[in-house]
N, C-alpha and C positions, 0 to 999 in steps of 0.2 A: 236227523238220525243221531241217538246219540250211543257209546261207547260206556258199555262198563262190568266188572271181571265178575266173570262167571267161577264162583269158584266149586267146579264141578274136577273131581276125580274119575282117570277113567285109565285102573292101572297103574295106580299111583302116578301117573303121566302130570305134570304139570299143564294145565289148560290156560286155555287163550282167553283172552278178550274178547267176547262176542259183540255181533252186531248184533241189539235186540230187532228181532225180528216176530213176525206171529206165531203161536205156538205148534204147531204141526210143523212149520217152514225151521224151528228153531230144533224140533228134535232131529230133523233130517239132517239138519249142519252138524249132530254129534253123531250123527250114525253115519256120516260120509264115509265112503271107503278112500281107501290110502293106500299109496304103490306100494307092493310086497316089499321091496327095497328102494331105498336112496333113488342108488345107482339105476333102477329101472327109468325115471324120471327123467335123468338128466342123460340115457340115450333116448328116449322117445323126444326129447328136446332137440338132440342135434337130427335125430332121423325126420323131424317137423322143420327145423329150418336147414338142411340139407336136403336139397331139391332138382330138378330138375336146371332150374335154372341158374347153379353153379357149373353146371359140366357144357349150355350152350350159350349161357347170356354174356357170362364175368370172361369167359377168354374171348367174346366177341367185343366186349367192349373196351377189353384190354389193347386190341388190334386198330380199334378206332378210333382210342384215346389215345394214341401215344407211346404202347406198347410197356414196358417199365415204370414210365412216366406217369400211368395212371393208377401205379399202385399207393402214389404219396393221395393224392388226395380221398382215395377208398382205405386208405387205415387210418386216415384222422378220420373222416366221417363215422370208420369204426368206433375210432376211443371218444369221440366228441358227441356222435349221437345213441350209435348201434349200442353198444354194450349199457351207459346211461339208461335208454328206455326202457332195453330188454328188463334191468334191473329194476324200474317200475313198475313192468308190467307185472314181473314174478311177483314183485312183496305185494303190488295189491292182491292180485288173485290167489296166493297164500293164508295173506290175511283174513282176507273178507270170507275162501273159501266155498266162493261162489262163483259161476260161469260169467261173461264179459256184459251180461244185461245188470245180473243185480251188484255187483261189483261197479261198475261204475252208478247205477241208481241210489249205491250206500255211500258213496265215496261223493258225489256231485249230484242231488239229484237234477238238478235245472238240465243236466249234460248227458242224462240218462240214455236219449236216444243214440248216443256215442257207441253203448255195448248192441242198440238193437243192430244199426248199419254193421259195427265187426261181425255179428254173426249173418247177417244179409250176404255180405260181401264174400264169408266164407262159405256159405251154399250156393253162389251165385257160382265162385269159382270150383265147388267140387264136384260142379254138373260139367262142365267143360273141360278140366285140370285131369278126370280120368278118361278121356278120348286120347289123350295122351300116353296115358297108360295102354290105352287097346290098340294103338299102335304098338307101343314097343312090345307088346302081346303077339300083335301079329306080323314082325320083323323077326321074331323070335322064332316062332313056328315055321317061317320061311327057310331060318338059317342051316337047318337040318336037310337041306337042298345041296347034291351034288349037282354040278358048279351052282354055286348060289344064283339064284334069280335076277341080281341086279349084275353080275359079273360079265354079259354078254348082251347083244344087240338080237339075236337069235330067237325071237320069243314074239307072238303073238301081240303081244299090245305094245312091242316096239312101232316109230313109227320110221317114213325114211331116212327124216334127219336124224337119228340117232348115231350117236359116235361112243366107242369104247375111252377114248379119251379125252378128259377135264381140257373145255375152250371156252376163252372169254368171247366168241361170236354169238351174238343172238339168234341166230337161225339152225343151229343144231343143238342138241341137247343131248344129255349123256345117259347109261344105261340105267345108275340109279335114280336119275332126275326123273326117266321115264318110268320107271317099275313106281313110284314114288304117286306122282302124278296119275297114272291110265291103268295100273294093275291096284295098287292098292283104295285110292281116292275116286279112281275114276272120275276127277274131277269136273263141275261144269265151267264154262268159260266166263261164268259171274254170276252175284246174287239174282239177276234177274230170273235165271234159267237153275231151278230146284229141282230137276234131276228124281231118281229114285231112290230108294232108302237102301244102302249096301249090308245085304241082308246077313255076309262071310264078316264082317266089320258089327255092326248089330249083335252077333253072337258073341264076339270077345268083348264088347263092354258089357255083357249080360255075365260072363265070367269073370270081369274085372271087377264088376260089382260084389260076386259071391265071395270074389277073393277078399273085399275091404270088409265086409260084412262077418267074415270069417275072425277075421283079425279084431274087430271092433266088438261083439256083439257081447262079451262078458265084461264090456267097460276095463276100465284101470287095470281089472286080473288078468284079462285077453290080452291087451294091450300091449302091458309089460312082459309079455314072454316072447312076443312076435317080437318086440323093437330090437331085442338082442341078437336076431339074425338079419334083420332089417337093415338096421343102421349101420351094423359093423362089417358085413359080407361086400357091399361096396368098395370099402377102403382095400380087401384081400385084390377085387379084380380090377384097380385102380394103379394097385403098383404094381402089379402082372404087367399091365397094358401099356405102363411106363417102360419094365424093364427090356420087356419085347417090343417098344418100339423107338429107343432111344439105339436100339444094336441096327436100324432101319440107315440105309445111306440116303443123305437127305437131312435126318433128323435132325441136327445140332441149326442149320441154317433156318427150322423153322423155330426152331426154342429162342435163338438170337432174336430173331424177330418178335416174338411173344416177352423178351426181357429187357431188348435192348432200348432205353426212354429217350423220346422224343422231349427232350423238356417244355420246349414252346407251345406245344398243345396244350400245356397248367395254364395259359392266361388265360383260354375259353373258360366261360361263366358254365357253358354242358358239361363240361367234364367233370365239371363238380359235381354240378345238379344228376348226371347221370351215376358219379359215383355213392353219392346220398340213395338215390331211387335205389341202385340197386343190392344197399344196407341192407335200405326197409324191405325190399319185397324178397329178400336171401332170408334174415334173421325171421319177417313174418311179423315184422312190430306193425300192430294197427287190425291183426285178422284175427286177435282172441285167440288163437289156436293154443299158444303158449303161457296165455294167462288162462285159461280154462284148463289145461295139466296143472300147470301149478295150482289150481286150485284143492287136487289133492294130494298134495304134500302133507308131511306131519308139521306141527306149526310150530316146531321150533327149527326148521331146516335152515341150513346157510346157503341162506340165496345168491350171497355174492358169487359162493363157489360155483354153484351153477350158471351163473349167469356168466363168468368169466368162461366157464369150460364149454357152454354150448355156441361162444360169440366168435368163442377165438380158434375152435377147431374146425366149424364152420366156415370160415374167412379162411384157412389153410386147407381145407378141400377145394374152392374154389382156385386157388392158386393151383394145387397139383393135377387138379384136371385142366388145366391151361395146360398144362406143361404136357399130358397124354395127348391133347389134340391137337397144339402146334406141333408136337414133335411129329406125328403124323401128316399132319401140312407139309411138313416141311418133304417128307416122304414123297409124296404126292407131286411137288414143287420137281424136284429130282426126277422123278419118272419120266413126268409130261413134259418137261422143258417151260413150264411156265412161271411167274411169280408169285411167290407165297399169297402177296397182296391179292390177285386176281380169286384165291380159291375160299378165303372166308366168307361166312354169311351167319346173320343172325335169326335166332330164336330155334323152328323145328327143323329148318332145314340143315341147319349145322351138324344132327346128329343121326337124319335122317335122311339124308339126301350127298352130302359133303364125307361123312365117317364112313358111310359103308363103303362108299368106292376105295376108300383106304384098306378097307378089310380084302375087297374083290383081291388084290393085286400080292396079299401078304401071303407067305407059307402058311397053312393051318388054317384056311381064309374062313372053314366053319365055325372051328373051336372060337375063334377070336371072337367072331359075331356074335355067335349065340352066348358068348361070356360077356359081352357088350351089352347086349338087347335083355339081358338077364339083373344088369345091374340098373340098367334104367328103369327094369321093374319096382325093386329093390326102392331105390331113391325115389319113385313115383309115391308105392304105396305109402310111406310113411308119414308123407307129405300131405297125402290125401287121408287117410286116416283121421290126420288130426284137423282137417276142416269138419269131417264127417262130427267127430268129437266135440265140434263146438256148438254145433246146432243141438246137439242130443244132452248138451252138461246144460246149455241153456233152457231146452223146453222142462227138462226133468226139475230143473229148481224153481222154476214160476207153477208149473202144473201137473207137480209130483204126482197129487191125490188124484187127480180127473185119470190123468196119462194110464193108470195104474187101474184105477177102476175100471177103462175102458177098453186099455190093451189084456189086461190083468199079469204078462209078464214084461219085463225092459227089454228082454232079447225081442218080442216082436214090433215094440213102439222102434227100435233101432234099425229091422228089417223093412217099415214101414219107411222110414226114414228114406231106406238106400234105393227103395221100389221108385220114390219120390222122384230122385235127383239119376235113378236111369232113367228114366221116361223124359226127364227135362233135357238129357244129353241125348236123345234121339237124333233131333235136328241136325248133329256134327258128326253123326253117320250115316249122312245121304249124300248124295254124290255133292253138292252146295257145302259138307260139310266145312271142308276147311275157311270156308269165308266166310261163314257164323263163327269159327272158333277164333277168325284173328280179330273176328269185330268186337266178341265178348271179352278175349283177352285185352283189348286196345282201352277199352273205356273200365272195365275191372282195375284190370292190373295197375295202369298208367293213370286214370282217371281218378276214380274214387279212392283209392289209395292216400294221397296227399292230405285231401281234406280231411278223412279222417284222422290220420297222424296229428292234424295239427289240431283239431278238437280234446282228441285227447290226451296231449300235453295241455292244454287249455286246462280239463275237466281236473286232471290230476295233480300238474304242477301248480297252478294258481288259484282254483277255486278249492281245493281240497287244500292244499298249498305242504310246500315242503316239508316246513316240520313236522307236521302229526305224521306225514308218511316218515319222517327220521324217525319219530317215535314210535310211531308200529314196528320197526326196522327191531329198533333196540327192546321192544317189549316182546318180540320172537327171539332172534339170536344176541342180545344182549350189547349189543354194536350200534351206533348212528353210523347214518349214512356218511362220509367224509367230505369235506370242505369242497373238494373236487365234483364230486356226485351232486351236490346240494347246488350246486355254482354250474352247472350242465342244464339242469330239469329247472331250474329257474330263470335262467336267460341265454344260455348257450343253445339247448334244443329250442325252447320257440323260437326266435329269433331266425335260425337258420331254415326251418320248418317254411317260417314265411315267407321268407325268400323262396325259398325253394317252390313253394306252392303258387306264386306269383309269377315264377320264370315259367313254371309248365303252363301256367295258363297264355301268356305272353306267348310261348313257343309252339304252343300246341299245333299240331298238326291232324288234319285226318286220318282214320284206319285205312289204310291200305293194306294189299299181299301183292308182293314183287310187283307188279308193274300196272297191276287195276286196283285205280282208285273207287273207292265204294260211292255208288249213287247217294243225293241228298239224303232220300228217303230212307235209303239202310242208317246212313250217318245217325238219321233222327230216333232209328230203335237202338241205337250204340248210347244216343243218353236217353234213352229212357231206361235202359239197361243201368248207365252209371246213379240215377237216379233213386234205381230200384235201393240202392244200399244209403245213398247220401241222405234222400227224404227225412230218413228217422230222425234225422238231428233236429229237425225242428219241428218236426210234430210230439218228440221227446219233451222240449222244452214244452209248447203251446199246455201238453196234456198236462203236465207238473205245474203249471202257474192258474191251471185250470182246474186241478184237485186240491193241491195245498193252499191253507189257509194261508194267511200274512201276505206284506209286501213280495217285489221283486229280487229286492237286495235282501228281504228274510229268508226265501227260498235259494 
């Protein structure tokens, strides 16, 4: 593929470098549309990598690592990988201006299958990632309950063990663990037993869908109007929820807890490895989401600035919602006479199971919730959006002309889209739901995640290789990439990448949920599930060495 200046006016606008491509493929790259403004981009950046699993992963694994102690090695993995990659992913997908298939097919083609798994990986996750959402949908709709539903033992699918008050005994269980479990999941008691399809659940992913659909369907113009309330509405009920609950007695003992560093927990090699992991799947480096926004940027945009404002504000929301839900622990700790330690938990239960019973006991116990379960929507959708985005910036740039002929508008090929990926999230609203959701999350999230990361630093750092990406850098905004940057994506990210991908494999453990481990035979659809995304890599390569002419080392 080779590089050379298009000198097209448009607006007297200074134009870019094109990637020569076919002619239909190449009028479509100047007729791309572009964010109304900047500023629209660079919040739909932070509203894509502020997620859900800032407000239950990062204070859960601040609590496991060491408390304080784990924020030294998740702000160097910040400056050493997070923000480094982020800032390659921007300038490729700027440059090239194309979604995360032909963007890495222009930039490597041997590695091409690199962008099909990101976009794999991101429809694999935003079939599952909005069950999420139709929770905190229907937590939401609950919280407009005098006395809220989880606040009492009183209630129909209580059972007899149930206790108003947080125990570390295994034979009783608490009111929201039970409203959680038998009211909303109706859970079965494992994959074997698939249960029936939760028809009150079924309807709110069916709204959850109209809502992302709503927001996505005029691409980049839709997009950017939604993400200004999206993104920034959060942070308003964030420090609400700090304010009112740092005034909570209790409070300070669980924020200690959440700040104060174990230092000895840095020798463990996980704490690293878990701080690395959880960069990548916070910032979303490896899932195209973020390289396919960028892709419609203007091209002379300065991506540093973005790349610093969506790495480092993101990294400071994950800290401030530590601080809203230890300080609540800490509340909680207070009440019941228990230890902080005894009451965290990680992933959905921390926000769904652990938070409400915080809310039960508080003055205003509605207001708080439903401003709670309001912002998890909030943080869901935007996150989910832009997986949605990448499937749809991908098919539209390989099969603009078919797509078009056959849908004849983009608002229904996008509608088609979302019909797609509810109907594949069925399965995680029947009562079996949640054990499809932790098995898809286990081998998604955790699984395929790594290998892709390290491909493509492969595909971009070394086979494409540093310089020409410095030199795309300075043929947009007029700047190389620095000493620092160039010394990161060349041996600083792989390097650690491998590691890292070598310890998860070493470490790996099976999907499990609390206390049942998943039979062989689920284990065996959990990789064929991680497979689903990983395959591409080398049927990417086979197809490329099997179309293009020349050598191996030509291609």
């Amino acid at each position: 593929v080779t590089y050379s200046p298009a000198n097209l006016s448009m607006e007297s606008e200074p134009r870019r470098a094109t990637v020569v491509t076919q002619g239909a493929d190449m009028e479509q790259q100047f007729n791309r549309p572009t964010w109304s403004r900047q500023i629209e981009f660079t919040l739909a950046g932070i509203g894509c990598a502020v997620g859900l699993g800032n407000v239950w992963r990062f204070p859960y694994l601040c609590f496991r690592s060491g408390g304080g102690a784990f924020l030294v090695p998740y702000l160097f993995m910040l400056v050493v990988l997070g923000i480094p990659l982020l800032y390659m992913e921007l300038t490729v997908g700027q440059y090239t201006r194309r979604g995360p298939v032909h963007a890495l097919a222009n930039v490597c083609p041997l590695l091409k299958g690199v962008g099909m798994a990101s976009v794999a990986i991101s429809f694999i996750m935003c079939t599952y990632y909005n069950v999420v959402i139709t929770w905190a949908l229907y937590y939401l709709f609950s919280s407009f309950q005098a006395p809220l539903p989880w606040q009492n033992c009183n209630n129909t699918w209580n059972t007899p063990n149930c206790t108003n008050h947080a125990t570390n005994s295994s034979y009783s269980s608490t009111a929201s663990q039970e409203f959680f479990k038998y009211k909303m999941l109706e859970q079965t008691s494992g994959v074997e037993e698939a249960g029936v399809i939760r028809w009150e659940l079924f309807l709110i992913l069916l709204l959850a869908w109209i809502l992302i659909y709503l927001c996505i369907f005029k691409g980049v113009k839709s997009t950017g109007k939604v993400v200004y309330f999206t993104a920034l509405f959060p942070y308003v009920i964030l420090i609400s929820l700090l304010i009112n609950n740092t005034q909570l007695p209790g409070a300070l003992d669980g924020i200690t807890f959440f700040i104060v560093p174990e230092w000895d927990k840095l020798l463990s090699v996980e704490v690293w490895v878990n701080a690395a992991a959880q960069i990548f799947n916070s910032i979303g480096i490896g899932f195209g989401s973020l390289l396919a926004m960028s892709s419609y940027n203007s091209f002379n945009n300065n991506v540093l600035k973005d790349t610093l404002t969506i790495s480092i504000i993101n990294s400071l929301t994950s800290i401030l919602a530590g601080f809203v839900i230890f300080s609540a622990f800490g509340y909680m700790s207070h009440l019941q006479g228990i230890p902080v330690s005894d009451l965290a938990v990680d992933g959905p239960g921390l926000v769904y199971i652990v938070y409400p019973q915080a809310f039960a006991n508080m003055p205003a116990a509605q207001f708080w919730a439903v401003m709670f379960f309001f912002m998890l929507l909030c943080l869901g959708l935007d996150s989910e959006f832009a997986m949605v985005e990448v499937l749809v910036t991908s098919l539209m740039d390989e099969f603009y002309q078919q797509l078009i002929k056959f849908f004849k508008w983009k608002e229904l090929f996008v509608l088609a889209v979302c019909g797609a990926a509810c109907l594949l999230g069925i399965p995680c609203v029947t009562q079996v739901g949640i054990y499809v959701f932790q098995l898809m999350d286990h081998y998604t999230a955790i699984v395929s995640i790594m290998f892709l990361a390290f491909f493509e630093v492969v595909a971009i750092c070394w086979c494409y290789g540093v310089t020409r990406l410095s030199d795309n850098l300075e043929e947009m905004t007029g700047k190389r990439a620095n000493i620092f940057f160039r010394l990161c994506w060349l041996i600083v990210a792989p390097v650690l990448i491998t590691v890292i991908l070598i310890f998860s494999i070493i470490q790996f453990k099976p999907a499990r949920y609390e206390d049942y481990v998943f039979p062989p035979w689920a284990q065996g659809v959990g990789w064929v599930i991680a497979m689903a995304s990983i395959i591409w890599i080398p049927l990417g390569a086979v197809h490329t060495l099997w179309v293009l002419p020349g050598s191996f080392m030509q291609v």
